[in-house]
N, C-alpha and C positions, 0 to 999 in steps of 0.2 A: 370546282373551277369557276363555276359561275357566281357562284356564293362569296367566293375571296375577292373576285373583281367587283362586284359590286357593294362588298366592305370598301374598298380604296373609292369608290365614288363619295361613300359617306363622310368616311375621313376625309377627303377636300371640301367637301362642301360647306362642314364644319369650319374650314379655315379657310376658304373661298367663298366670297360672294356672288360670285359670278359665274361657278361652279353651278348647273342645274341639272337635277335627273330629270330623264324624259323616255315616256316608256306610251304603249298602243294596245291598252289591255294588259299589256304583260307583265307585272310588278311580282316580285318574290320580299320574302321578308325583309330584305333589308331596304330594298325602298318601298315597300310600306312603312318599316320605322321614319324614313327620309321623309316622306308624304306627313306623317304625325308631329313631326320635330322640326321639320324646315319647309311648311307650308308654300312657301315664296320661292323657293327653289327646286319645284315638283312640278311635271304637268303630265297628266295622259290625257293621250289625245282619244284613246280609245279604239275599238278597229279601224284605225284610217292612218295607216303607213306613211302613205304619199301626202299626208297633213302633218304627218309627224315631222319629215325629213323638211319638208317646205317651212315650219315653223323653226326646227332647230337651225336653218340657212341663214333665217332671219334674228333668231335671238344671236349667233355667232357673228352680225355684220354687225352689233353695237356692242362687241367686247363680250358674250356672253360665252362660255364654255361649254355647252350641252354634251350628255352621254346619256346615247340614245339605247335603251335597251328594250330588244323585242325577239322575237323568234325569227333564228336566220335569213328561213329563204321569204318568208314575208317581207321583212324589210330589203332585203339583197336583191328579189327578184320584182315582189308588188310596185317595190318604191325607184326600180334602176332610173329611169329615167331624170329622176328627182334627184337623187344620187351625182347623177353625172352630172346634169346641165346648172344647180344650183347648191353642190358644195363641192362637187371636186373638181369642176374646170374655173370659178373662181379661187378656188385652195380656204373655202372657207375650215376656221377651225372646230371640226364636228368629228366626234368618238363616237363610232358606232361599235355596240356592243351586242355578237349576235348568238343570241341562245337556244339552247336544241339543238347543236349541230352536230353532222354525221348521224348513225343509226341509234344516237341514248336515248329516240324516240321510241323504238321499235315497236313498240305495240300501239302506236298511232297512224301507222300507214308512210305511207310517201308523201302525203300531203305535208305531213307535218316534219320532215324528216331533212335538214339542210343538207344538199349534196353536191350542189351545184354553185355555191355562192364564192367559190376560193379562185374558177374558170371565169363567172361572170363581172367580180371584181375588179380582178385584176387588169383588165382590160383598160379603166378607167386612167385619168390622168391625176398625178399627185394625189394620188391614195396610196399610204402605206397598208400593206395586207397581211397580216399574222396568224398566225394559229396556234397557240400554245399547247403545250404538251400536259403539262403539270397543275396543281392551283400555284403553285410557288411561280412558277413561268408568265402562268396570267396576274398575278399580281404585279410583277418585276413589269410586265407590258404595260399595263394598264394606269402603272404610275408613270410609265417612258409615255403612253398616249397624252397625259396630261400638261407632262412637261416642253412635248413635240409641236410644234404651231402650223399646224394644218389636219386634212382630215385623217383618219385612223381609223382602220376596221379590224377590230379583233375577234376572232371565231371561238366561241365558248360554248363545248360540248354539256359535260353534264355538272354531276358530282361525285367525291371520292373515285377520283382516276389515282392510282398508288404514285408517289413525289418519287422523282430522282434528283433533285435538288435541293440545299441547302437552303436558308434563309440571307446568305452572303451571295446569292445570284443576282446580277445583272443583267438587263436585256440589252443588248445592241443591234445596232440595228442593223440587217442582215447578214447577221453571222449564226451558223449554224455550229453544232457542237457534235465532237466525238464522243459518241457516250461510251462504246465497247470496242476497244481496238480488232485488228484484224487485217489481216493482208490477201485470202483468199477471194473474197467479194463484201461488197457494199452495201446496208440496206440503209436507205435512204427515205427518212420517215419525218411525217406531220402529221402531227396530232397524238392525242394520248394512244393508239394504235402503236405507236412505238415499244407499248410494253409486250407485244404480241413477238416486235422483232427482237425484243432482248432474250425472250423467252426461246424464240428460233438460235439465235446465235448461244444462247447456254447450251441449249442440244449439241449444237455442232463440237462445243469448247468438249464438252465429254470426251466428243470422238478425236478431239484431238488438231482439229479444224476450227479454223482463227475467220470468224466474222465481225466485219467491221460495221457498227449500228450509227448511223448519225440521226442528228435530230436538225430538224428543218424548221424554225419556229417560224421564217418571212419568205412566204413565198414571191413579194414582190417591193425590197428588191430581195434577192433570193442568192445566195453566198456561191457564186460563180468558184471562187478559187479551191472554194472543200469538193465541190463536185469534181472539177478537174482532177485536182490531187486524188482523189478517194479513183478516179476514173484510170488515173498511171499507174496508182500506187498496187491494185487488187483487179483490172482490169474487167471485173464484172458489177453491175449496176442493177439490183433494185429498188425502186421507189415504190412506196406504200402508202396509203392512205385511206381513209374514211369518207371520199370522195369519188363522184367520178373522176376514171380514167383519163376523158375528154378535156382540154383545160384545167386540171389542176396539178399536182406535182411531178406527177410522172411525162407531163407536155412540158413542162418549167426546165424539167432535167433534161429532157429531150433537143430543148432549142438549145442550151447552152452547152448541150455535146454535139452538137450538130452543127454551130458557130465557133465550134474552135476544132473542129476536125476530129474529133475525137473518136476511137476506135472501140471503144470498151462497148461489150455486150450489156444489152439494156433488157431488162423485165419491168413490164407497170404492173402493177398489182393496185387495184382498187373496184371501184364499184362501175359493171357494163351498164352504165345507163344509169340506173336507179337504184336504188335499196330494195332488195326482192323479202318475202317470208314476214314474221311479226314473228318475234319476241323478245329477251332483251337482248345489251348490249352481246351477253356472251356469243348466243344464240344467234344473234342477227351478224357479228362476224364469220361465225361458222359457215353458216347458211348461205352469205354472201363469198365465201374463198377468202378471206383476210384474215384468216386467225392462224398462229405460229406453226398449224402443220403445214396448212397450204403455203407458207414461207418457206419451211423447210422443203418439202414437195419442188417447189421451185429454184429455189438453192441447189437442190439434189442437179435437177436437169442442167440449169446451169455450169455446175462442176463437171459434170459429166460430160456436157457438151466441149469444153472445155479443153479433153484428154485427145 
């Protein structure tokens, strides 16, 4: 995922002038090749976030393009301030690109581990907030961040998350997709954790029991009309994520069933707080309650409640 969006950096840069990488220590190979190949279009700033975000404010007020790439909650939460009062309350045009997100850190701790950054964003004014599911999804974003004229933050977990997309995908912008039909309940997902809920909802198709999987790539703005429908349609709601519970998608679903009156049972599945345990992703969903039994497990109660 990370690796495919930051090919699309390359690719414009090459045909963009104005086009720059900009990264805080945190460079992978393909802007190191960017660094070797396009000198004049490269800067790290080095450990200093809050130097990064204040630099890219300013190369963006003379027509520059910057795509900031660093480690989630470092830039998300070190740099907020910077964030908010000098590119996203003037709407300057700044792509931020945040890597490590969710548990694909897991043998790094919490320290290193974004979980919080989808709650603390989206607070902001004129920042579009995304999360891709796929590398195909994060390309599809990362070229719409390009072409979009203000700021953009896209959440980029690791690599090799398995595709459910074609190369004929479009990102729009917030609209979320049915990936597995289903009339009994809803699971309602962001991020590549959605292959957790295809895997729950195959269980169920066995038994003969129809779950509905959607994918949530924009939590802000956030597809108001799938959540409703999905909400009439199947009357029970979970939302899933690689985040905390607190502010991020399962509070997204929450206000917009909550602002239109909506009656359908709600389950949040995601992280109480923080990422607990160390090891990998598989592991660190288990560990945490987000992996397809504990969706199942919840579904069950659900239905059950239900009768």
């Amino acid at each position: 995922m990370r690796n495919i969006s930051t090919k699309v950096v390359w690719n414009l840069i090459k045909k963009d002038k104005n086009v720059v990488a900009v990264t805080a220590d945190n460079g992978n190979e393909i802007y190191e090749r960017i660094k070797a190949e396009y000198p004049n279009q490269y800067v790290d700033y080095g450990i200093a976030e809050c130097n990064m975000v204040a630099g890219a404010a300013g190369m963006a007020s003379v027509g520059k393009i910057p795509f900031l790439y660093a480690v989630t909650n470092f830039m998300s939460m070190r740099a907020y301030e910077f964030i908010r009062n000098i590119v996203c309350v003037p709407k300057f045009n700044v792509k931020f690109l945040g890597r490590s997100a969710g548990v694909v850190t897991g043998t790094y701790g919490m320290t290193h581990q974004g979980t919080e950054d989808l709650a603390v964003l989206r607070t902001l004014p004129n920042l579009l907030v995304i999360s891709p599911a796929t590398p195909v999804e994060a390309k599809s974003a990362t070229e719409f961040a390009y072409r979009y004229k203000g700021p953009v933050y896209i959440r980029l977990e690791g690599y090799n998350e398995p595709e459910l997309f074609d190369e004929s995908y479009k990102f729009e912008t917030g609209k979320g997709q049915i990936i597995h039909s289903g009339e009994r309940a809803t699971v309602i997902s962001i991020g590549s954790v959605i292959n957790e809920a295809i895997e729950a909802a195959t269980f169920f198709q066995r038994k003969n029991i129809d779950i509905r999987v959607i994918n949530m790539p924009m939590i802000k703005p956030i597809d108001s009309d799938l959540i409703l429908q999905a909400a009439k349609e199947t009357g029970n709601i979970l939302t899933l994520e690689e985040h905390t519970i607190y502010g991020g998608l399962g509070s997204a679903v929450a206000e917009v069933m909550a602002e239109h009156n909506c009656h359908a049972r709600l389950i949040r599945m995601g992280l109480n707080g923080y990422a607990k345990g160390c090891g990998n992703r598989k592991q660190m969903r288990e560990i945490n309650k987000i992996s397809s039994k504990d969706i199942i497990d919840n579904i069950k109660k659900m239905l059950t409640r239900g009768k």
